[in-house]
C-alpha positions in Angstrom: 105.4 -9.7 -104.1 106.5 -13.2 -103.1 109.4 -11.3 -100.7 107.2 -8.8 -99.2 104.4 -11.8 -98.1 107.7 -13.5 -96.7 108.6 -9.8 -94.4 105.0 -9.8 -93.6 104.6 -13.6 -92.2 107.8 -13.7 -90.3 107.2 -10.9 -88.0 103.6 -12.3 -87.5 105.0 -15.8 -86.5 106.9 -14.0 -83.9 103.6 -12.6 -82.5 101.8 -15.4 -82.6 104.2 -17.5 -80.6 106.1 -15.3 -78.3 109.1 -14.9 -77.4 111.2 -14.2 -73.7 114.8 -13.3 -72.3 116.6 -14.9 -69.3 119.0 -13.1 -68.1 120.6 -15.8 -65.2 123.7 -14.8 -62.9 124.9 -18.1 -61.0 127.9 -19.6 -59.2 129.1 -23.2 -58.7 130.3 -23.6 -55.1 132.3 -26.7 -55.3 135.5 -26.9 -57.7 134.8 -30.8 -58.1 133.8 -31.7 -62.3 131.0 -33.3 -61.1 128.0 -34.7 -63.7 125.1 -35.8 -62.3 123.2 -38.9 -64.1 119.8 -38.9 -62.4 118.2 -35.5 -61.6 114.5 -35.1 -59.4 113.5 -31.6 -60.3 110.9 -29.8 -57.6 109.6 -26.6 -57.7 108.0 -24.2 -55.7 106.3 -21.0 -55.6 107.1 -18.6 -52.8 108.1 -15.5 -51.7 109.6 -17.2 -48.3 113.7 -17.8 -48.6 115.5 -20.7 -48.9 119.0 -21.7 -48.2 120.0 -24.9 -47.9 118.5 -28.4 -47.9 117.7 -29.3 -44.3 114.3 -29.8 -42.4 113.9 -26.2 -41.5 114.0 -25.1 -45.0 111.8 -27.8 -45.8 109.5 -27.3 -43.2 109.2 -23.7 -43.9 109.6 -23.7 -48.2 108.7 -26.7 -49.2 106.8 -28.8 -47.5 103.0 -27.7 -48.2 103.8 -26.4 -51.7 106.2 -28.8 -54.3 103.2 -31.0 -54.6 100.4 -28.3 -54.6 97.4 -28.9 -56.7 97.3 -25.4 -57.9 100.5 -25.2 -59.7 100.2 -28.9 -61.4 99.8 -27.3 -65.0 102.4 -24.9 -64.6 104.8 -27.8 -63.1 104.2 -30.1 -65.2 104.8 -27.9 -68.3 108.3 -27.0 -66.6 109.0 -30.7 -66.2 108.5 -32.0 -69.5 111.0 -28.6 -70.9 113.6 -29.4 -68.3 113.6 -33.2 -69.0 114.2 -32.3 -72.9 117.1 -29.9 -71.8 118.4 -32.0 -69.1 119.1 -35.0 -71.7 120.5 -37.5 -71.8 120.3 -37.3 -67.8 117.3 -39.0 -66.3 114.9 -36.5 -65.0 112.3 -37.3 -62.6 109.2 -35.1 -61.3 108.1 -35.0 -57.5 104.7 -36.0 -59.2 105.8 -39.1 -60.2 107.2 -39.9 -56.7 104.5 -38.0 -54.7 100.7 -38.0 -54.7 99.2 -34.6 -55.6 98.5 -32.2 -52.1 99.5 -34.8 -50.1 101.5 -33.8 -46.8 104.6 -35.5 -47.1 107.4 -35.3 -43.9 110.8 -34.4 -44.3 111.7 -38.2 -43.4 109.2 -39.3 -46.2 110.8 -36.8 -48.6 114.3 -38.1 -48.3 113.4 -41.9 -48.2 111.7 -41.5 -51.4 115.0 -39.5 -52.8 117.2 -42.3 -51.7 114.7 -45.1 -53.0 114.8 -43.3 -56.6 118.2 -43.4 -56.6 118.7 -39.4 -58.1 122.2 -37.9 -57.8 121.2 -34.5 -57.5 117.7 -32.5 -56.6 117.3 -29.4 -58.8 115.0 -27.3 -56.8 113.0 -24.3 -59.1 112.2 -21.5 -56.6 109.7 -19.2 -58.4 109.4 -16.5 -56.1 107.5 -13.7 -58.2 105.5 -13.8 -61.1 103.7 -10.7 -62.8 102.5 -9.6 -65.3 102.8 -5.8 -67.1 99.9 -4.9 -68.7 100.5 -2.8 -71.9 97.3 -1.4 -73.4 95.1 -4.8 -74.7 98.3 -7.0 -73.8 99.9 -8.0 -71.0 103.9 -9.5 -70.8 104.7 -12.5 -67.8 107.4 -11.7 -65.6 109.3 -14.1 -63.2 112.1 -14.0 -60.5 113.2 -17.6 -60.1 115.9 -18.8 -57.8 117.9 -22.8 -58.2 119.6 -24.4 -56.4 121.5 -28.1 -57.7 121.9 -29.9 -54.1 123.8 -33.2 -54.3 121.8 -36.1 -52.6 125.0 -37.5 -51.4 125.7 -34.9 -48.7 122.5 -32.6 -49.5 124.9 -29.3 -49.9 124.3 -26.9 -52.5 126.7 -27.2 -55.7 125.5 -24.6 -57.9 123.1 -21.5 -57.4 121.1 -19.2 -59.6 119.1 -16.2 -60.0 117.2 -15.1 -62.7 114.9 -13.0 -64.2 112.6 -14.1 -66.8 110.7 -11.5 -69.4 108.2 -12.1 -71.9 107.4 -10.7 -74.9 103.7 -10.2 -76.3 101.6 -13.3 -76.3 104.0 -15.1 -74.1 102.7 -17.2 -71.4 104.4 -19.5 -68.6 105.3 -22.4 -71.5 107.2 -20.0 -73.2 108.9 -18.5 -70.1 109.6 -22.1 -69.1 110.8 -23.0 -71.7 113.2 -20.7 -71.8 114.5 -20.8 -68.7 115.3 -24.6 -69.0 117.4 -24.2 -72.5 119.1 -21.1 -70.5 119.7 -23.6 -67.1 120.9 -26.7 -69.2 123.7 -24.6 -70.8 124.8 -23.1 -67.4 125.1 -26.6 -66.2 126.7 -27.9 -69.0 129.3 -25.0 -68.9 130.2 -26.1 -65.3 130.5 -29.6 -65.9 127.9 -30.8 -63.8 125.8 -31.9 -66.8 126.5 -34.4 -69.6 126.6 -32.6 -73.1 123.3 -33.8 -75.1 124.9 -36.2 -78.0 121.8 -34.8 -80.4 122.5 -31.1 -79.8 125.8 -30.9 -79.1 126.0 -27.3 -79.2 125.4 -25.1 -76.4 
């Protein structure tokens, strides 16, 4: 009886908490082993597309939405997962260098960068999320795009695209959450992340 309580409870936990898949194609464009000490991660919601870091794509992306007061929850949740993933790199959040639906300039924007002192920008581009309703239920989707940029020369070092699915009772956290464990390992196998001495597998 004990055994069968243990079959029973198991399957529930999985319920109860959720569960997702990433499943992430990327590409490092330089051939330099590069790791990067000091990441500022910003994220943004849009269906617009992004290339590279310059003021058009800033203008046009980023500009009116890394800082919006809508998504603050939903950032900040995705900060605080990447900065666990990301160790033993320091991770900073727009927020912390930003105030909240504030216009900030270009020119702003990168004096604040070089003030920090970060190595590297990891932007998070959500452009969809969905979800597919099944009966009483419902299961997030997600189509996120990142880009690692290196503040030195602002050039893109590594890309990705991926697409994030849910299971039942899965929110954002979990789809977050996730994802970061899913980009820290990507990095990590491109040498442009430090391995994390307290979980040194990957």
């Amino acid at each position: 009886m004990r055994y069968m309580k243990k079959l029973f409870v198991y399957p529930l936990l999985l319920l109860v908490f959720g569960c997702a898949t990433v499943n992430m194609n990327s590409q490092k464009l330089t051939e330099e082993k590069n790791f990067y000490n000091r990441y500022l991660v910003v994220f943004v919601e849009s269906q617009d597309d992004f290339r590279r870091w310059d003021f058009d794509n800033y203008e046009h992306v980023i500009m009116n939405q890394f800082n919006h007061l809508e998504n603050i929850r939903f950032r900040g949740q995705l900060f605080r997962s990447l900065k666990r993933n990301l160790a033993p790199a320091v991770v900073l959040d727009t927020d912390e260098l930003f105030p909240v639906h504030n216009e900030v300039s270009y020119m702003e924007f990168k004096d604040a960068i070089e003030q920090s002192g970060v190595d590297a920008i990891l932007f998070v581009h959500l452009k969809t999320y969905y979800e597919v309703f099944l009966g009483s239920t419902s299961e997030p989707r997600a189509v996120v795009n990142s880009f690692l940029i290196e503040t030195k020369n602002y050039e893109n070092v590594w890309v990705s695209n991926a697409f994030l699915r849910g299971e039942l009772y899965a929110g954002y956290d979990v789809l977050n959450n996730h994802y970061a464990r899913k980009i820290s390992k990507a990095l990590r196998q491109e040498g442009l992340l430090l391995p994390n001495p307290t979980t040194a597998r990957y």
